[in-house]
N, C-alpha and C positions, 0 to 999 in steps of 0.2 A: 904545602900543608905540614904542620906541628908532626912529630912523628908520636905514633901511638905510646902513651907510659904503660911501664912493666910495672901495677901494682901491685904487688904482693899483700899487702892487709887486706884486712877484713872488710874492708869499706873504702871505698872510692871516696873522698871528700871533696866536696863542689861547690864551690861559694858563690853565686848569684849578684851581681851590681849592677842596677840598670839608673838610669833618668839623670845621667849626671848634669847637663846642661853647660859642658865647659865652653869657656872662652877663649878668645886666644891669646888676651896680654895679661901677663900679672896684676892683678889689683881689680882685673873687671870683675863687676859685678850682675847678680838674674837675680834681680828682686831684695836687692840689699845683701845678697849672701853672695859671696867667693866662694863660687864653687870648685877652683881647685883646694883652696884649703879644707872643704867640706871631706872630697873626694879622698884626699892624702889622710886625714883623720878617720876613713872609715880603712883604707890602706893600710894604715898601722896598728889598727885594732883585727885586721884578717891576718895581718904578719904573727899577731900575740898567739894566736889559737893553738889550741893542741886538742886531739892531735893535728899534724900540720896540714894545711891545705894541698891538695894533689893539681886540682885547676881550677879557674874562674872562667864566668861567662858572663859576659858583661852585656844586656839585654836592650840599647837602644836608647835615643839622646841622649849619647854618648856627648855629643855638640850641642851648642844653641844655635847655632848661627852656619851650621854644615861648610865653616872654611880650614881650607890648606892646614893655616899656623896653626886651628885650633885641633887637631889630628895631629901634628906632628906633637903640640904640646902634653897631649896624653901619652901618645908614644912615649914622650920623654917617665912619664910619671909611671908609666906601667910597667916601663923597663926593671923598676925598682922592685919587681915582685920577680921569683924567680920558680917560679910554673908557669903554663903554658893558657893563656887569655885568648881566648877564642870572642868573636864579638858579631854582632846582630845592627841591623840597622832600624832608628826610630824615625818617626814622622818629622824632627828633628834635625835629620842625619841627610850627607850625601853619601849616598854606597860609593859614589865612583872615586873619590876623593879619598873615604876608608880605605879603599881595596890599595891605593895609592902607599897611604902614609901609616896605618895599620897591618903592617906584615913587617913583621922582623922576628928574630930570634926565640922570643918568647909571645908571640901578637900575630893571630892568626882570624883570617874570614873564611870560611868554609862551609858549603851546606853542609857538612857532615862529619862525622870522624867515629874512631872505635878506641876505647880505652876502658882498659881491663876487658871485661867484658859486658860493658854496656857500649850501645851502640847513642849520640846525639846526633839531632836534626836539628839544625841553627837557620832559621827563618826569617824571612825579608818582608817583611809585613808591610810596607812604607804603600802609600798613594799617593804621588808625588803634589806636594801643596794644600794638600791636605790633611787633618788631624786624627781622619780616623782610619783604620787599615783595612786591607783586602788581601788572598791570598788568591794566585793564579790558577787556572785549570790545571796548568803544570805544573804548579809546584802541590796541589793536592794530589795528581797522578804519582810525581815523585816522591812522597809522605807515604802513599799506600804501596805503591812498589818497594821502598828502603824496608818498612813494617813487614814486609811477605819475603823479604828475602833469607831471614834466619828467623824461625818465630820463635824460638830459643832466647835470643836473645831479645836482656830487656833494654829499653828505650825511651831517653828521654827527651823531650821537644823544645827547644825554648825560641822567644823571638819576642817580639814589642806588646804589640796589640794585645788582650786577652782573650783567650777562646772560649767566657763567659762573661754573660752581660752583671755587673755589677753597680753600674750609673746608667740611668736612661739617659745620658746627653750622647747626641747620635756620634761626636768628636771621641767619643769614651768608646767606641766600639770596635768590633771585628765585622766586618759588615759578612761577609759568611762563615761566620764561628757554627753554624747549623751543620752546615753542609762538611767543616773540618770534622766534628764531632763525630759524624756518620761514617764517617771512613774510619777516626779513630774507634769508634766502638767495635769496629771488626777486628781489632786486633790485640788480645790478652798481652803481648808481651809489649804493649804504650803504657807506660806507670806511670810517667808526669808529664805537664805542660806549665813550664814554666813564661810567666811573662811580665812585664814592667807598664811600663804608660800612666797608670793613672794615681804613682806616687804613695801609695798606702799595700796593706800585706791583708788579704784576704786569700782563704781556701776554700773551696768549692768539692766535694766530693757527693755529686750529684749523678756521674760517670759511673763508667768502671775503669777509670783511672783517675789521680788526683790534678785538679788544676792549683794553682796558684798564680798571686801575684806579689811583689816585691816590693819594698819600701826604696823611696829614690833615694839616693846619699845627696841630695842637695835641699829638700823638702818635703814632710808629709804633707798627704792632701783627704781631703773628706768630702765626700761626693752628697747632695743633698740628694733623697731616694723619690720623690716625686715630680715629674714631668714636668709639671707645671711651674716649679721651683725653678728648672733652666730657661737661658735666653740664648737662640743662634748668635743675638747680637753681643752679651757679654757674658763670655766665657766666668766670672765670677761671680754671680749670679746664683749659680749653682755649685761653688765650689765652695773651696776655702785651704787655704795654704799654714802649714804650722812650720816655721825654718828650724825650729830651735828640738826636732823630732827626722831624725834620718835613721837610715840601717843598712841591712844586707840580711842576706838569706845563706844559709849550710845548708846541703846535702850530705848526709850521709849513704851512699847508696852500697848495697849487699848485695855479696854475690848471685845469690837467692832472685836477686829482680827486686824484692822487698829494702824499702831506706825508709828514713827519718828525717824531718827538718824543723828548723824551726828559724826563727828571724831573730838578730841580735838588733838591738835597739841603741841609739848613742844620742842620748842630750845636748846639744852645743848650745 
C-alpha cells in the first residue's frame, strides 16, 4: 500500500477519473474515440490545476476489454502523474489482472487507506459478466466496521456502481444500493460516495451524506428516465453517448469532515 501523505493545507484535493475504457494498442478505438488520447487530455488539464492535486482515484472501466497489455498500458500513462492513484474495479475491469499490473510506485489497489485525516473505502463493485453491480455481505460488514472504528474521523467511499438509482435500466444499477445506504446512514462521519458507471455527473443529497457520480473521460452519456424507454436487448435504446463531452471531478475535502466539489468539463 501507497504510504499515507503528510498534508499540511487546508484541504486534501482529490480528483475523481473513472469510465475510461482503454485499449491496449495505440490507435484502438470504443466507439470512434481513442481513448487513451481522451484519457492523457483529461491528465493534463488535472496536471494544470492549482492548487495542486494531492491524489486521484480513479473509479472503474478503467479497461474495455480487462487484458494484461491494456493495464500495463495505463500504468504506463499514470506513471506520468506524480501523486498517489489509487484504483477500483468496473464491470469492465479484471481485478486479478489490476492487482497484477496496477501497483507500482505511484498506483495502488487497496480496500482502504488514511490520508491526512480522512479515512477512503475503495470498493469492488463488479458482478462478474455482468453490467450491473453488487456489494458482498462482507464487504457491507467491512464498510460498517471501518465507519465505527474512528467516528471522528471523516470518510469518504468511492467504487463503480452508484449507490443511487438514477436510470431505471436494471445494467445502470447497484443492485443493493438500499441495504449500503442503511448502514451508511448510521454513520455521521460518511460524507461522500463517490461513483462512476453511467458516464455523466449527477449529485444526490437525498442522505445525510452526499452521493455523486462522475463524468467518464472517454464519453458523456444521458440516461432516458422512463422504463419503458429501455430494452434488455439494446442497450441504446435507452441511452445516448455524446464523445465530444468528457470530464473529471475535484474534491476539496477540509479538515472539518466538510469539502467542496465540483466537475471540470473539457470539449474535444
Amino acid at each position: 500500500m501507497l504510504p499515507n501523505s503528510e498534508v499540511t493545507m487546508q484541504a486534501l484535493r482529490v480528483v475523481q477519473i473513472t469510465d475510461i475504457h482503454l485499449l491496449s494498442q495505440p490507435g484502438d478505438k470504443y466507439y470512434q474515440v481513442d481513448t487513451a488520447e481522451s484519457l492523457e487530455t483529461v491528465i493534463d488539464e488535472i496536471k494544470q490545476l492549482e492548487p495542486k492535486v494531492d491524489m486521484i482515484i480513479a473509479t472503474g472501466d478503467l479497461s474495455e476489454d480487462g487484458a494484461g497489455a491494456t493495464y500495463q498500458r495505463l500504468a504506463e500513462i499514470l506513471a506520468t502523474l506524480t501523486v498517489p492513484v489509487y484504483v477500483t474495479a468496473g464491470n469492465h475491469d479484471n481485478p486479478q489482472l489490476m492487482s497484477t499490473h496496477l501497483q507500482s510506485a505511484n498506483i495502488c489497489m487497496a480496500p482502504s487507506v488514511e490520508v491526512a485525516n480522512w479515512g477512503f473505502i475503495f470498493l469492488d463493485s463488479q458482478v462478474a459478466g455482468q453490467s450491473h453491480g453488487l456489494l458482498s455481505a462482507q464487504q457491507l460488514q467491512d464498510i460498517d466496521t471501518y465507519l465505527s472504528q474512528d467516528p471522528e474521523r471523516p470518510v469518504l467511499i468511492a467504487l463503480h456502481h452508484p449507490s443511487f438509482t438514477l436510470c431505471p435500466s436494471a445494467g445502470c444499477q447497484l443492485q443493493n444500493a438500499a441495504q449500503l445506504q442503511q448502514i451508511l446512514g448510521q454513520h455521521p462521519n460518511l460524507k461522500a460516495v463517490i461513483a462512476g458507471h453511467t458516464h455523466n455527473a449527477v449529485t444526490d443529497d437525498s442522505q445525510n451524506y452526499r452521493q455523486f457520480t462522475t463524468p467518464s473521460t472517454f464519453a458523456n452519456a444521458t440516461h432516458k428516465q422512463s422504463i419503458d424507454e429501455h430494452s434488455a436487448q439494446d442497450f441504446w435504446a435507452g441511452h445516448q453517448l455524446d464523445s465530444t463531452s468528457i470530464g473529471f471531478r475535484v474534491l476539496d475535502l477540509l479538515a472539518n469532515g466538510s469539502f467542496n466539489t465540483q466537475v471540470h468539463w473539457l470539449k474535444v
